[in-house]
C-alpha positions in Angstrom: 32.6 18.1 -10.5 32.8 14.6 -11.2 30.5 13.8 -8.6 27.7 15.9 -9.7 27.8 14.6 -13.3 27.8 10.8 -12.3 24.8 11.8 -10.5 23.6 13.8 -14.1 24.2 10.2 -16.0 22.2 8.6 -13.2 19.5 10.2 -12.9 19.1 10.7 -16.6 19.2 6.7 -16.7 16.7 6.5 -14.2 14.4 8.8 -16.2 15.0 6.5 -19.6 14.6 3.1 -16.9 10.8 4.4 -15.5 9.6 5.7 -18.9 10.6 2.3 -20.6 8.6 0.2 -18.1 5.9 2.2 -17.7 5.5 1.8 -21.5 5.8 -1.7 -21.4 3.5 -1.8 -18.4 0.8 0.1 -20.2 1.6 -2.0 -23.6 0.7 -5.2 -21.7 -2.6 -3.6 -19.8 -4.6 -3.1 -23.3 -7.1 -5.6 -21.7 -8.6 -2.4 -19.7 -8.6 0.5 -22.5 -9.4 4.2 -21.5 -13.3 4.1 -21.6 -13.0 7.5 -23.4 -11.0 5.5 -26.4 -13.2 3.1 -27.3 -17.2 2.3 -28.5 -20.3 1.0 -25.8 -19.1 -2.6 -26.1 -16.0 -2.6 -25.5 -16.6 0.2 -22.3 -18.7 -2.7 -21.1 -15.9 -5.4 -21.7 -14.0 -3.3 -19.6 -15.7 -3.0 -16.9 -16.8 -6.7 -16.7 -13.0 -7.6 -17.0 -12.5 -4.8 -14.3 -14.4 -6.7 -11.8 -11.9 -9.7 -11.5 -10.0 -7.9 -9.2 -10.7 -4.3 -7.6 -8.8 -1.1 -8.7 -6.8 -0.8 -5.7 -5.5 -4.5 -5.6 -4.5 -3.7 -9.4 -2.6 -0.5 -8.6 -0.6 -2.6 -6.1 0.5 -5.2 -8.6 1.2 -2.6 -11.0 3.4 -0.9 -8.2 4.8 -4.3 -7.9 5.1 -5.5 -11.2 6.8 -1.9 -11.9 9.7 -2.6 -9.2 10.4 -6.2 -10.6 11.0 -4.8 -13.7 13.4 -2.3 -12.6 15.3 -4.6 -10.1 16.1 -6.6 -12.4 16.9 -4.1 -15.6 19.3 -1.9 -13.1 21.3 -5.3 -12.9 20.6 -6.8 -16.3 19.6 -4.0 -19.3 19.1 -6.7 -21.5 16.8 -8.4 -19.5 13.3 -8.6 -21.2 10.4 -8.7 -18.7 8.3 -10.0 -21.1 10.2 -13.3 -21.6 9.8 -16.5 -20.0 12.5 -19.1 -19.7 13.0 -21.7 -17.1 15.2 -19.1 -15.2 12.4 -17.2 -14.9 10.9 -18.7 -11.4 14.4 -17.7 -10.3 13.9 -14.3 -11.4 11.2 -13.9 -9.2 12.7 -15.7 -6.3 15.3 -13.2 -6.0 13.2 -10.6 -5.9 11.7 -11.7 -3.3 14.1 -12.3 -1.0 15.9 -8.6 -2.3 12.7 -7.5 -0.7 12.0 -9.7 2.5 15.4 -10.6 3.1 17.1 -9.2 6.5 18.4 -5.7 6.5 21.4 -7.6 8.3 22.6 -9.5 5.5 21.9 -6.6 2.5 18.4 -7.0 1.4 15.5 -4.6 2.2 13.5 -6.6 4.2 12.2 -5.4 7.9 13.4 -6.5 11.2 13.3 -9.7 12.6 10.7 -8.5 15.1 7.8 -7.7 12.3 6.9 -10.4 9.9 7.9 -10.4 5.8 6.2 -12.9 4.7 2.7 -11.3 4.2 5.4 -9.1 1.6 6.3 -12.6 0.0 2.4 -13.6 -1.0 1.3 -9.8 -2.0 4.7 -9.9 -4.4 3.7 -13.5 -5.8 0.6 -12.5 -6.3 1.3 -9.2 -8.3 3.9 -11.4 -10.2 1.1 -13.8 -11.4 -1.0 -11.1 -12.3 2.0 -9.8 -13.9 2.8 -12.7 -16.1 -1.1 -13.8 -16.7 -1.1 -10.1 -18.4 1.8 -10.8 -21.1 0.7 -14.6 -21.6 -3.2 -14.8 -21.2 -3.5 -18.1 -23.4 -1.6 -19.8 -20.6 -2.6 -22.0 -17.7 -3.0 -20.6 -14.3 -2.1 -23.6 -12.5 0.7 -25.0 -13.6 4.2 -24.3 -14.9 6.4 -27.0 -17.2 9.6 -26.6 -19.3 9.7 -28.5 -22.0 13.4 -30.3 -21.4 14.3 -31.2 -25.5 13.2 -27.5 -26.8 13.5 -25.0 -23.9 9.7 -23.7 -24.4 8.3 -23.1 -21.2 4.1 -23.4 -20.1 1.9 -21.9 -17.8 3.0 -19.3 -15.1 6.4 -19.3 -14.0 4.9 -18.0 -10.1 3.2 -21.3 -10.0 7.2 -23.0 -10.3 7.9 -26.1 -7.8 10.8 -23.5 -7.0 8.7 -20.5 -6.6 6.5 -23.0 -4.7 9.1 -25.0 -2.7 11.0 -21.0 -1.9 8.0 -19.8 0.0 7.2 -22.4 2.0 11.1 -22.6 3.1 10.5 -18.6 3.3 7.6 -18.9 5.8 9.6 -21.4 7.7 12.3 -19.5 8.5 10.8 -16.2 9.4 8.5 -18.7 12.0 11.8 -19.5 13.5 13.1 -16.7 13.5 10.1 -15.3 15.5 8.4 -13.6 13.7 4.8 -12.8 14.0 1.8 -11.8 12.5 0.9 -7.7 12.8 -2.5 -7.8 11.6 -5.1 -7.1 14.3 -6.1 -9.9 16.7 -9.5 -11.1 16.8 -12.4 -9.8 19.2 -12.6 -12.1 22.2 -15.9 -12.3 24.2 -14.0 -10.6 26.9 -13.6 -7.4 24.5 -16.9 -7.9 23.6 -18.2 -7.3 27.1 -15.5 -4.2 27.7 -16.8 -2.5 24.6 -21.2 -2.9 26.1 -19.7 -1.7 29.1 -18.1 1.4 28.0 -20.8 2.0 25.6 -23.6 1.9 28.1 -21.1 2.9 31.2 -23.7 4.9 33.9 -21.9 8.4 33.4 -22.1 8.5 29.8 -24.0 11.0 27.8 -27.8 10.5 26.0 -25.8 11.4 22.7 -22.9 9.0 24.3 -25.6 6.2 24.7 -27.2 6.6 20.8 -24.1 6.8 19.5 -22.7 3.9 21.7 -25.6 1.5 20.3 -25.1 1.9 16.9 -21.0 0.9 17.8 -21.8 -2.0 19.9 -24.4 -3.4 17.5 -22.4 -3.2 14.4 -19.5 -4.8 16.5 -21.6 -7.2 17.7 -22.7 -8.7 14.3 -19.5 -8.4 13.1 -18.4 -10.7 15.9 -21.0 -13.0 15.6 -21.3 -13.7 12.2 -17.1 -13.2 11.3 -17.4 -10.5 9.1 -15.2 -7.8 8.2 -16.0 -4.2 9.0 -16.8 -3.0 5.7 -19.5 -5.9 5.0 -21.2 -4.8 8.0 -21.1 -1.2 6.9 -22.9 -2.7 4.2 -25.7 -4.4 5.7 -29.1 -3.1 4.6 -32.8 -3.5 6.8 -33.5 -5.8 3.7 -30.6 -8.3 5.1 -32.4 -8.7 8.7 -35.7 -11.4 8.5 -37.3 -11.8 12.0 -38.1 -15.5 12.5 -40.7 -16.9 15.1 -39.8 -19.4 17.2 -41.3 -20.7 20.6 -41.9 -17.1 21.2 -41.2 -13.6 19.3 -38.3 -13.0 17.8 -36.2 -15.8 19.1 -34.2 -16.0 15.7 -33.1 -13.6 13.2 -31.9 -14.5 10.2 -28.9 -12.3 8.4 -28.0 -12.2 4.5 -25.0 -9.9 2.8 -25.7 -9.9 -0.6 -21.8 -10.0 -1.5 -18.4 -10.4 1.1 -15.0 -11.0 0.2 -15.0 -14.7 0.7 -18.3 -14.8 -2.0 -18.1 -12.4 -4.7 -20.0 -13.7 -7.4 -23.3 -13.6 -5.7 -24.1 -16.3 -4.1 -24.7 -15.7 -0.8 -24.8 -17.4 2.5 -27.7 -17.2 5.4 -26.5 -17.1 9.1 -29.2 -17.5 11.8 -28.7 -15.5 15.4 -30.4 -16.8 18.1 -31.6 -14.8 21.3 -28.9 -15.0 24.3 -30.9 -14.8 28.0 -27.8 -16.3 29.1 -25.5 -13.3 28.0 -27.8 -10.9 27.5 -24.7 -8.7 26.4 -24.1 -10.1 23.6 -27.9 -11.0 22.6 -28.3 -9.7 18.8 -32.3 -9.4 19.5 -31.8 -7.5 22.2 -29.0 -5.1 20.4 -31.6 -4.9 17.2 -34.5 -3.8 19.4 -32.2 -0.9 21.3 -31.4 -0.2 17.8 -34.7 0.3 17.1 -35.5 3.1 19.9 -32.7 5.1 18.1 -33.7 5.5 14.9 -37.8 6.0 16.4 -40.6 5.6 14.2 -40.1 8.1 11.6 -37.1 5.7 10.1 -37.6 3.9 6.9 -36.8 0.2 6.7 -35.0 0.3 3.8 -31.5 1.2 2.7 -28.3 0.9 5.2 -29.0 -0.7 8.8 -25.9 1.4 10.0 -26.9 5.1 10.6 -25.7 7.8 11.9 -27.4 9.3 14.9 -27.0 12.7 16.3 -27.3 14.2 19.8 -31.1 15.2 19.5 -33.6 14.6 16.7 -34.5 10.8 15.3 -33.9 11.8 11.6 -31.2 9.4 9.9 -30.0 9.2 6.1 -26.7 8.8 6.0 -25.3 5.4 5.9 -22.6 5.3 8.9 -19.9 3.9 6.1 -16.5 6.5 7.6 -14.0 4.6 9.8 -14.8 6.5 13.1 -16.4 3.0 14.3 -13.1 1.0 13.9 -10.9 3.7 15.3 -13.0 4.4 18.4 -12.7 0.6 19.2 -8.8 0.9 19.5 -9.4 3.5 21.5 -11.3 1.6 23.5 -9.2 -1.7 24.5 
């Protein structure tokens, strides 16, 4: 009897904990109102102030942001998440390690055999996006405590102990062996594996159209160090043929936007014919693409199609994740 009512007063408790955060969450997000709350001009200051960061990197400092703040209120009721003090930086600090710590000693972190630290920047970086929220007149990159009156400036994530914590943090999960488990990079030896399968003697017509359009987005991807979904986006308009000595010896390649340039100014890369690896020759792969899609095509829109077994008509952009998951299947 007890029993089940300590679990009653907890679970009521946790009710009261997630509605009081997510109402100071939301009191502190009024920078992106409901478009169906407000007038033209401030739908349009909204979506401008939307573009800083996508919506799915802000869901996942919200998430974040949300399990700070309950952390530390299940210790502390009393503790205010809006308030910065020069323990603050210590705050966050704890958190951290509550979450990347080793299972082993108490905290929730993984095993020593998968790395933590990639946990360590995605929680910094909700925390800053957390505390730029409650205290936008401050600087981003710095944070002092004034030492006569207590009043503290800037962000408390950008702390010499917040600082100083995660390089000691990354040091320590390096010795302890961890490793990165992000995908490796292509190699040129993958690169060869994947033409080979794609255009292996026993394969199919449809195998072979469909194989062309895999190798050739890989292909550029490799070549120019992109990331899957800027290749996806890749349009006829991004391809300029340039003459050299002879036809075609140079093509020149522009993405309008990529992660690493997002305000629109682009970058030009410039892919040269390969007669001495003929494999990996992005004229070549261009031209095969070219038989594919036939004459009817219109050179305009996505360079990435889908294909089909039979007929040469092709609309849709190829923009699903079939691509990326055949390669793993591959080597």
């Amino acid at each position: 009897q007890l029993s089940e009512e300590a679990l009653k007063l907890w679970l009521e408790e946790e009710d009261s904990l997630s509605h009081q955060i997510d109402g100071i969450i939301n009191e502190c997000m009024q920078d992106f109102p409901d478009d169906d709350t407000v007038d033209d001009a401030a739908k349009y200051a909204a979506e401008i102030a939307r573009a800083v960061i996508t919506d799915k990197t802000r869901g996942g400092h919200l998430r974040i942001a949300k399990a700070y703040i309950a952390s530390h209120k299940r210790k502390n009721p009393d503790w205010d998440p809006k308030q910065v003090t020069a323990s603050t930086p210590g705050d966050i600090t704890q958190f951290i390690i509550q979450k990347c710590g080793e299972k082993a000693k108490g905290y929730e972190g993984k095993k020593a055999s998968s790395s933590t630290f990639s946990t360590a920047v995605s929680t910094r970086a909700a925390l800053t996006f957390w505390y730029r929220s409650i205290r936008p007149n401050e600087s981003v990159s710095e944070w002092r405590v004034d030492t006569k009156t207590g009043e503290c400036f800037g962000l408390p994530t950008r702390s010499r102990h917040v600082s100083e914590f995660m390089t000691g943090l990354e040091k320590t999960k390096a010795k302890a062996g961890e490793v990165s488990t992000s995908a490796r990079a292509l190699s040129l030896q993958d690169m060869h594996r994947l033409y080979d399968h794609c255009f292996r003697p026993e394969a199919t017509p449809a195998e072979i159209r469909w194989g062309i359009v895999r190798f050739t987005s890989y292909l550029f991807a490799w070549l120019l160090l992109l990331r899957f979904d800027e290749v996806v986006r890749l349009e006829f308009e991004s391809i300029n043929m340039i003459p050299g000595s002879r036809i075609s010896e140079f093509l020149e390649v522009k993405l309008r936007t990529r992660k690493s340039a997002q305000t629109g100014v682009g970058h030009a890369w410039i892919l040269y014919a390969n007669d001495l690896d003929p494999k990996i020759c992005p004229v070549r792969a261009l031209i095969r693409l070219a038989v594919v899609y036939g004459e009817t095509v219109t050179l305009s829109g996505p360079l990435f199609m889908k294909v089909n077994k039979n007929d040469n008509e092709h609309h849709e952009p190829c923009i699903d994740k079939r691509l990326a998951e055949s390669r793993l299947q591959i080597l």
